[in-house]
N, C-alpha and C positions, 0 to 999 in steps of 0.2 A: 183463915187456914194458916198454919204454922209453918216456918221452914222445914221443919222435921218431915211434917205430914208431905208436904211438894215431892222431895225425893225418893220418897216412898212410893209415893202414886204411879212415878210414870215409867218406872220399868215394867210395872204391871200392863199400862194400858199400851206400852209399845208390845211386851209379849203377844198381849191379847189382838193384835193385829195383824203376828206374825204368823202369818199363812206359807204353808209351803212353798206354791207357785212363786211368792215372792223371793222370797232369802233365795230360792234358784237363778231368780231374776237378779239380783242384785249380787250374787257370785258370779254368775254368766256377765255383768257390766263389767265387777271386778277383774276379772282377767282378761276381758278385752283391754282395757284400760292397759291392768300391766302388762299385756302383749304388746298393745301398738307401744307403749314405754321405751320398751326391752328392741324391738322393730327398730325403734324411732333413734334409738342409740346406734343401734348396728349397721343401720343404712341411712345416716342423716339426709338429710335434704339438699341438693344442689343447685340453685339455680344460679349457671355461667351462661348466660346471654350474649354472645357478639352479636352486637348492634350494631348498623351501618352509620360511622361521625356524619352526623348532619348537620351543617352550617347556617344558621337560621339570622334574616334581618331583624332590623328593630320592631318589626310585627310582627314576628314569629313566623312569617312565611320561609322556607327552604332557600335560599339562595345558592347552596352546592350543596354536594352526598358523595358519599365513599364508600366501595363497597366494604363490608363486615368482614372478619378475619378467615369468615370460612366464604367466602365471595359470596354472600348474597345480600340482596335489597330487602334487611330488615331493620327499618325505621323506629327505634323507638318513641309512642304517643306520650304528649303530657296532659294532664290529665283535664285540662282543661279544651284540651281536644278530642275529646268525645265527645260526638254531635249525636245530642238525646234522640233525633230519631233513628240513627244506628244503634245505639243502646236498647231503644223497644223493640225496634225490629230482629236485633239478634235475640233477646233475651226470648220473645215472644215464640220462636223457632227453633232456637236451641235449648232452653232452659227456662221455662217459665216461674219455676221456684226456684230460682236461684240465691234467691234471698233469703230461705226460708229451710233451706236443706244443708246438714254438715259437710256438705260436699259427693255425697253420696246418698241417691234418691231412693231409698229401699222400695217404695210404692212400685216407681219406674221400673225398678231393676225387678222384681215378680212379676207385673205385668209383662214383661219382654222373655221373664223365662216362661213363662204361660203359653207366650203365643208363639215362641220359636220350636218349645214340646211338641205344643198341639198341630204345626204345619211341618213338622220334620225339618226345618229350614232356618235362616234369620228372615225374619221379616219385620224386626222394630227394634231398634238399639236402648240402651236405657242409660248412654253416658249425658253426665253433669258437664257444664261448661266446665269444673275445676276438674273432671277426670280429662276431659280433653287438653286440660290445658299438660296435665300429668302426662299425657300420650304425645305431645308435643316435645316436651321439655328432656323424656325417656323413651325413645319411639321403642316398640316391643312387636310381633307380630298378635293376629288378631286373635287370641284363644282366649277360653275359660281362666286359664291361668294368670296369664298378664291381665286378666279382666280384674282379678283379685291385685294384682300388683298394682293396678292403677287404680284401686279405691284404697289402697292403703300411702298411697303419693299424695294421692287428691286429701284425705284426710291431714297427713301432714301439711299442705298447701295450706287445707282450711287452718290448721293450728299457728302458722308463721304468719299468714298474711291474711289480709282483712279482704272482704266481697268484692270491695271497687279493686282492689289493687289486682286479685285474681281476673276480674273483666280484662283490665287493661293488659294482662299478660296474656290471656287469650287473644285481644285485639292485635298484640303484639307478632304473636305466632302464628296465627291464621293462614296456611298456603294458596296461593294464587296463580301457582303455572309459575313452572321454570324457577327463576330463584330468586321469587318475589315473595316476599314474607309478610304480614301484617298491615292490618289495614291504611295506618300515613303511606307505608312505602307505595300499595297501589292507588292509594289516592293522587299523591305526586307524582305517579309513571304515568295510569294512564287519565286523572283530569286535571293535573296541574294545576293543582289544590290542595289547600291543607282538609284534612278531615272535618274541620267545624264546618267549612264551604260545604258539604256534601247536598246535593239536594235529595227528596224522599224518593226521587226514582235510583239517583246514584249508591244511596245507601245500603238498599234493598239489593240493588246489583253485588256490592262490595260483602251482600251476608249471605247469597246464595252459589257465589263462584265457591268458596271453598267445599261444599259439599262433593264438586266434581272439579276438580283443578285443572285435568290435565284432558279434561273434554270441555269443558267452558272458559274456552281462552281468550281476552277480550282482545277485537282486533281478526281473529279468526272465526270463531265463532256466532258472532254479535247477533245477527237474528235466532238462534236458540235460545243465548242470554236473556234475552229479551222476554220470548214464550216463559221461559222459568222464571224470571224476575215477575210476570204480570201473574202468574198463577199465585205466589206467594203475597202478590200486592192484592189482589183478591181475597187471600186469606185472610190479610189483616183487612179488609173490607169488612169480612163477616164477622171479623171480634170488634169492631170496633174502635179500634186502634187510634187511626189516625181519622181527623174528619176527612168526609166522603169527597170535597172538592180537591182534596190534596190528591188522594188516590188516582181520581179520574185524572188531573194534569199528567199524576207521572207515567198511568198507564200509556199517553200518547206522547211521552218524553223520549226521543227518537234515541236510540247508544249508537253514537260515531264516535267513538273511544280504540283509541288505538296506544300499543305501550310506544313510550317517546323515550330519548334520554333523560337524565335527572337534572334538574336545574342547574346552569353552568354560570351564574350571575358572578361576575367580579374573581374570577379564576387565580388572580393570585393575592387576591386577600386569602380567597378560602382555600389554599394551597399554607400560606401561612399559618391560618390558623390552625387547621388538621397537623401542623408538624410543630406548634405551638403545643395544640393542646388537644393529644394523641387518645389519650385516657376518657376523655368524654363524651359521650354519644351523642348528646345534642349541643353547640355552641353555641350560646345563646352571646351574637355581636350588635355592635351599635349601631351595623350599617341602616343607612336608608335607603330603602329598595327603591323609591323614587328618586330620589339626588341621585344615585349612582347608574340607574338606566339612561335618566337624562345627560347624566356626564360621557357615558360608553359612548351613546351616539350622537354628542356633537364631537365626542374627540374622532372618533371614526370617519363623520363626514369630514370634518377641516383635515383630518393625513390624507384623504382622497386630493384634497386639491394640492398639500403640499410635497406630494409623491414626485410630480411634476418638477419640484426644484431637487428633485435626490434626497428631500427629508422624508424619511418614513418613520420614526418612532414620536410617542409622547406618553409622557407618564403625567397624573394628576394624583393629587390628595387634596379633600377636604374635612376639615376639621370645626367642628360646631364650638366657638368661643369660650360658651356659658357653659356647657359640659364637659369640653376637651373629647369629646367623641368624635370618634374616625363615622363620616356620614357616607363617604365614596374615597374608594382606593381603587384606583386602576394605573395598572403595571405598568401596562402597554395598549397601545389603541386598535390592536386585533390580535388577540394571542394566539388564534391560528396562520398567522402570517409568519411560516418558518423561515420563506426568502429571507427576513431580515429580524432573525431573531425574537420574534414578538412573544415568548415566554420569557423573557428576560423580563424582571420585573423590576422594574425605573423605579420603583418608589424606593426601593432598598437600593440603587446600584450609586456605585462611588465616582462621584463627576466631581469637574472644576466647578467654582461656585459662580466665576465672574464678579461681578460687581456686587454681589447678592449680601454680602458682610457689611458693606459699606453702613446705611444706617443701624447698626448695630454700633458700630465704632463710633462714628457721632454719639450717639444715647449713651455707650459709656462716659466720652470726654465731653458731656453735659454732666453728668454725675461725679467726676471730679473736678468739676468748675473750670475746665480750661477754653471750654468755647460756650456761645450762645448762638443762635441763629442767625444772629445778624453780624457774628464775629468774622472779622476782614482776615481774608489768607490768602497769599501768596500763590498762585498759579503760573508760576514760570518753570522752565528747567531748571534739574536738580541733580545732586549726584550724591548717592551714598556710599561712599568707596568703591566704585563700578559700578553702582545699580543706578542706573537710570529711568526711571521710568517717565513713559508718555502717556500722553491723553490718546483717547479712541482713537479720535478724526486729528491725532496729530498737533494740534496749535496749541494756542495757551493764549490766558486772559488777564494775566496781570495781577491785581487784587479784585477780591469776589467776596461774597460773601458764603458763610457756611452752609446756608439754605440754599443760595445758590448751585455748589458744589456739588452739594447729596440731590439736590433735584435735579443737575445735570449730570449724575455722575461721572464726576472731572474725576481723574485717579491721581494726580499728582498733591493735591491738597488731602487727598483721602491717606496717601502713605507718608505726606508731612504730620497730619494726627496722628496715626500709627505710630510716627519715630517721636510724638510727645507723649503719649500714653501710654510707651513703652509693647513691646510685642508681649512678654512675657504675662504684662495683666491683662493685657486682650485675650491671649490664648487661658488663662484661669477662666475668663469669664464663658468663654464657648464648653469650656471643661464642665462647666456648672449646668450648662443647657445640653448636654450630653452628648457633645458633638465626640463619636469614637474616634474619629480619625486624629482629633488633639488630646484627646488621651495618649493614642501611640504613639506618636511622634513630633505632639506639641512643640518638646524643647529644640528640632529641628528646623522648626519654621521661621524665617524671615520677614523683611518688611513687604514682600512679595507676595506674602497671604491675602491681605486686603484686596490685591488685584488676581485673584482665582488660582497665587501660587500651593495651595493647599485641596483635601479633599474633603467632600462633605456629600449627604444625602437628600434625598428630598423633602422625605419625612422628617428630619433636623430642621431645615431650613422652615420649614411649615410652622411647624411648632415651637420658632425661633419666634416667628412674627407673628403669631396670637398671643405671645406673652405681649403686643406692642398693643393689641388691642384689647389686653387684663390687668393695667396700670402695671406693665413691667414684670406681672405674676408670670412665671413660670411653673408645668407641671405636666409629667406625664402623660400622654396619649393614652387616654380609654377604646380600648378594643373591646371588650366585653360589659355587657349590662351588668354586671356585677362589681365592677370596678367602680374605685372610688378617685378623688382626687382631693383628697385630705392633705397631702404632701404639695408643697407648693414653696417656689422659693422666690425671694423678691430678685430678678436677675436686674432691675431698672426700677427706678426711682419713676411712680408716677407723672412727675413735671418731665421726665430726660421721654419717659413715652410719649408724654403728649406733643411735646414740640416736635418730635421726629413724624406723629401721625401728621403734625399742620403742612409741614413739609413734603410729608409722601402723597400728602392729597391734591398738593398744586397739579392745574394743567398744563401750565405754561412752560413743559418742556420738552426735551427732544427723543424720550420714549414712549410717547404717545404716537399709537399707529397713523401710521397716513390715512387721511379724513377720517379720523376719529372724531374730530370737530367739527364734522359736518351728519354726524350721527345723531338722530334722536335719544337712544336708546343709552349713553356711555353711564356707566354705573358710575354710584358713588361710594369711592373707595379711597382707599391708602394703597398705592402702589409699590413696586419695582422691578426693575429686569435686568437683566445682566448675561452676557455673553463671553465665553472661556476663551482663550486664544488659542490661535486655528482656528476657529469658530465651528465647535465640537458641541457645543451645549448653548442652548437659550433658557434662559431663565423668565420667570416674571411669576413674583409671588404677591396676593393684594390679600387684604383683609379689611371688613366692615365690622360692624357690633356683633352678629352674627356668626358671620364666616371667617374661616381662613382659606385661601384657594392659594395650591403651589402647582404650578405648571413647569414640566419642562419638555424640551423635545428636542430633537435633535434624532445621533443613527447609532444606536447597543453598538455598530461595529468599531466606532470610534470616528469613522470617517469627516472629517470637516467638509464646511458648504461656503463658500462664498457668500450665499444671499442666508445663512444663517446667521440670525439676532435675537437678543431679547426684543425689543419693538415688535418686531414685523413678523417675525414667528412663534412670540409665544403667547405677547398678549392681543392680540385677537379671540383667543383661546379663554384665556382668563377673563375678559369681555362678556363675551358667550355663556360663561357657566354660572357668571354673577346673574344676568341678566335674564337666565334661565332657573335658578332655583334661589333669588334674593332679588325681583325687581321691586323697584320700589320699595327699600324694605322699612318696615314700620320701627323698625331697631333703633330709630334715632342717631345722632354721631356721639361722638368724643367731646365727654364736655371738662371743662379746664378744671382740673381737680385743686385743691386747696393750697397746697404745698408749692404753689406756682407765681410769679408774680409779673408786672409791666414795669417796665423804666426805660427813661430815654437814655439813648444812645447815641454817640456819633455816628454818622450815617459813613463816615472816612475810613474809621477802624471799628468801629460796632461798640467801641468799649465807652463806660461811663462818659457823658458830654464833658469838657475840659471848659475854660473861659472862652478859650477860643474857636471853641465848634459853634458855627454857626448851622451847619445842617444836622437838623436830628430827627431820629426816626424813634417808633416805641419798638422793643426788644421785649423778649418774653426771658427769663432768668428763674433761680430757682433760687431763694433767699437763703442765705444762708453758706452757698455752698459756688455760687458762680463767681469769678472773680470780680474785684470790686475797683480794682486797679484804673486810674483815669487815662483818658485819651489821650496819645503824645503823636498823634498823625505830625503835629507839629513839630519845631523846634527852635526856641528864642537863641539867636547868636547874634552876638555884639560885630559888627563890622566897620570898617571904615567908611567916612561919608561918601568917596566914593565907589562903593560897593568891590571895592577889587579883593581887599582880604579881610579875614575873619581872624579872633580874637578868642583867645582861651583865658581862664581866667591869669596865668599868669606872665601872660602880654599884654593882659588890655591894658589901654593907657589911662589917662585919667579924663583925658576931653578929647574930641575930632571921631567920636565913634556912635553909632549909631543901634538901636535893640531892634531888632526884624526878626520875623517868623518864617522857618525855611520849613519846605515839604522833609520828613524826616523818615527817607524811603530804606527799606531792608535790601543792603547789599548786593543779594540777586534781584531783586527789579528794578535797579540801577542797570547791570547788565541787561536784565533782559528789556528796557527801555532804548538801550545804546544799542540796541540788536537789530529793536523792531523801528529804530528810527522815530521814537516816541518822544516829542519834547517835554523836558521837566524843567523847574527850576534848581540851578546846584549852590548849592554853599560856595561862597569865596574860600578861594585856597588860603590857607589858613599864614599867619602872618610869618614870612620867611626868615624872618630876623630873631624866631623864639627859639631859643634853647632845649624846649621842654620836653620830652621823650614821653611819649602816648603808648598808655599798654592796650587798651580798650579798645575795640573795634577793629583788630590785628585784619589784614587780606587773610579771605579762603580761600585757599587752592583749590578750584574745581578740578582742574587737569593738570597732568595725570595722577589718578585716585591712588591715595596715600596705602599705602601697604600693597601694592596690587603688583604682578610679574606681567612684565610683557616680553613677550616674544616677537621677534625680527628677523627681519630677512635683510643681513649688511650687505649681501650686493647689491641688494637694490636702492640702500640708502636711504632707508625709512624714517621718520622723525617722529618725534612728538609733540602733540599740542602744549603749552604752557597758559594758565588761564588763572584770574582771579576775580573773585566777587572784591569789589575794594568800598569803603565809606562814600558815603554823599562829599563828602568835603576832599575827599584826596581826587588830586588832578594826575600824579604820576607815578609808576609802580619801578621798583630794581629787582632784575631777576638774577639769579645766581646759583650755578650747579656746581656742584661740591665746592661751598664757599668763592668760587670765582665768578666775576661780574658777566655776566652774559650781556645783560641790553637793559635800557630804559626805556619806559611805553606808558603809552598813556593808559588810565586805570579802566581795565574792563576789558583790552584791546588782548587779541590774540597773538601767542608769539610762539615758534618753532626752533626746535632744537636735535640735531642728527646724534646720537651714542656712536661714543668709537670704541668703545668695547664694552664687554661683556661685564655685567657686578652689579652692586648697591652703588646707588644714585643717590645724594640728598638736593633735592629743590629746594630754596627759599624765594620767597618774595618780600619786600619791604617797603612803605609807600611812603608816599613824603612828609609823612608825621614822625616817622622813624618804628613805624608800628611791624613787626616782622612774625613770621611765619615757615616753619617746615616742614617737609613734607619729603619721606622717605621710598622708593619704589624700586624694585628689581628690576633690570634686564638682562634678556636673554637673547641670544644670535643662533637661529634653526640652521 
């Protein structure tokens, strides 16, 4: 057949088809068509749903709810929360074609005008689950007329959205007494449950309450519920529905359901996140609904016993290593305890840090080479133009080692790294780990920070020391399952992490609770703790492969305690929650990453063995970048045979002298040797008969600190101390205020001096090398 011939033919045999009845038919579509168009333009479709923000764990269970902007409990389901035997069981009672009809059942809808004619009455409805949903979405009252506005909704409904999506809006809207909206919402009120839980008796319950709301109220009503639920379980008996054993169980499934409040799990995470993240109905977080129960109630139980000492608050956060996800956030350890503030929420509140920077500041001055772990430092008293600082328990130890120091945390060795590492890069580097309070007012802090002169939070600190357990990685806290941690920044050099984890793991020191070492149970972690002055705050944060755990506790009022400490109140605490949600954990440790190396050391000063070191220990170092500089614990000086004086090079003579090795100690452990009545050996005083004027190793003025105003009370005739750290070899010091001789002393020895008046002072001291020193200071007369 021809192309010709094709187009010829078939206007013919469409004519020869065309029957009246039809082309009426296909007019009468036609303008339904352009009506509902025309309709569809003039009253588009709306649906604003307030939804109640639901705070959901890492399982998707409810952990907190709020109510919806018009105050009700309407939950919105996802979709993987509809439990198929709710799905049969409603569709099977409300809409059995649901799938099969444009949203409007014509059958339905004759049959119901049939038999509401024929009895003068209603007596059978003929709404679609999508007109009900239209009747939800538009309430209207009950006529002919709105009966027509709601299959022209419903049609629209069916034209925007697909079958499943209209169920879920139905399951969404469903009423159930009072201002309980859709089916999650009364699954969670009254069986504290998500809707997948549902069993086939609960589900059945959960499809017949809405027919009568505000007479089938569970909780008040329950044995009518009941009678109506088994008539309908019956019915699906007789279609066949579910098998027969199921029915029978649910028909003698007792309803002791009553409405409760809504899940109040972790109150001020889920207080954060609803004012985080206002806009979303459902927040779907990373919490763990298990870590975080088991954290409420051992922090609950231990504030019960430590009520007794006047501490009432504790804040925790724990942080999952390997994903950066928040697993347990608790504020406070009863957030209905308003005695004593317990909505205040510890994890955000701004405290002293205590001791808690301390490895931090190590792991930096590991990454610029100036200590290693075995590096020897000074532990005596110190002065930094007035800033004195002390140890805890007050003493001092002389020389220590740096492992030593951070695992006792001594603070005097801690703010002598600080004044070599400079404040200014330590505070960059917290700037980097997002510490806000060294953003604000970083350029204000002093060497003072290191010992809790600064503020910081808890969530910082946390998230401070899981970088220690991600080779030094740093990265954002994930609060939401949707979060990534793509951003990540190196804040430590893998070797400066690991030496500090070998350290924090030691037990051999003095914040380890009392018979902690006599416990089975002590976890294996990296430690620390630290407590603020006044003893306001406890500290003690640990971390394994796994976890990070930040404990603090103390009183929101501010109030200090005596028997408060990092030790003894906070990690017990941190003990407990390891040993509760990571015992024995399979995570493995910290193993020595690459970039890391062994070399002996002097075991005197830590630094590289010299000839003369005879004791040596192995040092962990970081190639490359630690210092390489040899040991000078010693020092060879030329002396006279019999040992009375010493020789510089340009006295020594040519014969009658002898090479020995002197202890070659730093000026202040000189004094603080001559303090503590510590015998050393000293260099011969150096030969009296030289010429030679020595610039090098000048006296330091401890007292009084250089630039500093003092104030006095001249009748009472007040003085001031005068004080010098002097060399190993100087035997005697000249003191002199405004260039006049005050007195000769021996070097180290304390000397006093009264002001007769008012002004600038210049102090010198000069020792018997001719080595000098000044040192300028105001006074003042009150």
């Amino acid at each position: 057949m021809s192309t010709q011939n094709i187009t010829y033919t078939l206007p013919r045999r469409l004519l020869t088809y065309s029957k009246p009845w039809l082309r009426y038919t296909l007019h009468l579509v036609l303008l339904l068509c352009l009506t509902f168009a025309l309709l569809n333009h003039l009253y588009p479709l709306k649906v604003n749903i307030s939804y109640s923000p639901v705070i959901t764990a890492s399982d998707g269970s409810v952990i907190n709810a709020f109510l919806s902007r018009d105050d009700k409990w309407r939950m919105q389901l996802e979709p993987d929360e509809i439990n198929p035997v709710l799905k049969k069981a409603v569709l099977l009672k409300e809409d059995r074609y649901f799938y099969y009809h444009p949203g409007v059942n014509p059958f339905a809808i004759s049959r119901a005008f049939v038999n509401n004619l024929l009895q003068n009455k209603k007596t059978s409805g003929a709404s679609t689950i999508t007109m009900q949903v239209a009747r939800l979405l538009y309430p209207q009252k009950r006529t002919y007329a709105n009966k027509l506005y709601e299959m022209f909704r419903a049609l629209q409904l069916e034209w925007y959205y697909s079958k499943d999506e209209i169920l879920q809006l139905y399951l969404d809207l469903v009423p159930f007494g009072g201002n309980i909206e859709g089916v999650k919402a009364a699954s969670v009120l009254y069986f504290q449950q998500s809707p997948r839980q549902l069993s086939l008796a609960q589900a059945v319950t959960l499809t017949v309450i809405p027919n009568k709301p505000s007479s089938l109220r569970i909780g008040e009503q329950n044995e009518r519920i009941v009678d109506f639920r088994n008539k309908w379980l019956r019915f699906y008996q007789e279609q066949g529905a579910f098998p027969a054993s199921e029915i029978e169980d649910a028909l003698l499934e007792p309803l002791e359901a009553h409405r409760q409040q809504a899940p109040k799990v972790a109150p001020h995470f889920a207080y954060r996140m609803f004012r985080r993240y206002k806009n979303h109905p459902i927040v779907k977080t990373t919490l763990n609904r298990q870590v975080q129960e088991k954290v409420e109630q051992l922090a609950y139980n231990y504030m019960q016993r430590l009520r007794y000492q006047n501490i009432h608050n504790a804040a925790v956060l724990v942080i999952n290593n390997q994903t950066r996800a928040v697993e347990a956030y608790l504020g406070s350890a009863d957030f209905n305890d308003f005695a004593h503030h317990g909505q205040v929420d510890g994890v955000r509140a701004v405290r002293s840090p205590g001791s808690t920077l301390k490895p931090f500041l190590y792991a930096a001055a590991f990454d610029k080479g100036l200590l290693t772990p075995k590096t020897m430092i000074t532990d005596v008293p110190v002065d930094y133009a007035g800033y004195r600082p002390q140890n805890y328990f007050g003493n001092y130890n002389g020389n220590v080692t740096i492992a030593h120091a951070l695992a006792t945390s001594l603070n005097v060795p801690a703010v002598k790294v600080l004044d070599q590492l400079g404040v200014y890069t330590f505070v960059q580097k917290l700037k980097q780990a997002e510490f806000s309070e060294m953003k604000r007012k970083g350029n204000q802090l002093g060497l003072s920070l290191i010992l809790g002169g600064c503020d910081v939070k808890l969530e910082e600190l946390t998230l401070l020391y899981s970088a220690f357990a991600n080779q030094g990685r740093y990265s954002h806290i994930r609060w939401l399952q949707e979060d990534t941690t793509e951003q990540e920044t190196q804040l430590l050099s893998p070797g400066a992490a690991y030496m500090t984890n070998q350290i924090l793991t030691q037990l051999t020191r003095p914040d380890l609770p009392h018979n902690a070492h006599n416990s089975p149970n002590l976890p294996k972690i990296a430690w620390k703790t630290g407590t603020s002055y006044g003893r306001k705050d406890a500290w003690s944060i640990g971390y394994n492969k796994k976890y990070t755990v930040g404990v603090w506790v103390g009183n929101f009022s501010g109030e200090g305690v005596p028997e408060l400490n990092g030790t003894d109140s906070a990690t017990p605490l941190l003990f407990d929650i390891f040993n509760s949600i990571d015992y024995n954990s399979t995570a493995g440790w910290f193993q020595q990453p690459k970039g890391i190396g062994l070399r002996a050391v002097c075991a005197e000063s830590g630094s590289p063995a010299n000839s003369f070191c005879r004791n040596q220990v192995l040092d962990t170092f970081i190639p490359g970048i630690s210092s390489t500089r040899k040991c000078s614990h010693l020092k060879r000086i030329a002396v006279s045979e019999d040992k009375k004086h010493s020789y510089c090079t340009s006295c020594q003579p040519a014969t009658g002298f002898v090479q020995q090795l002197y202890p070659n100690h730093a000026p202040e452990l000189l004094t603080f040797f001559d303090a503590e009545r510590i015998p050393y050996t000293p260099i011969p005083a150096h030969n009296p008969s030289c010429s030679r004027i020595f610039k090098e190793y000048a006296p330091i003025i401890t007292s009084p600190a250089a630039g500093m105003e003092y104030f006095m009370e001249q009748e009472e005739r007040q003085q001031l101390m005068l004080h010098s750290n002097a060399h190993n070899e100087v035997k005697q010091v000249y003191w002199y205020i405004n260039d006049k001789f005050l007195k000769a002393t021996a070097a180290n020895e304390k000397v006093f001096f009264e002001p007769k008046k008012a002004g600038r002072y210049k102090i010198s001291c000069t020792d018997d090398q001719g080595r000098n020193t000044d040192s300028y200071i105001t006074v003042k007369f009150l």
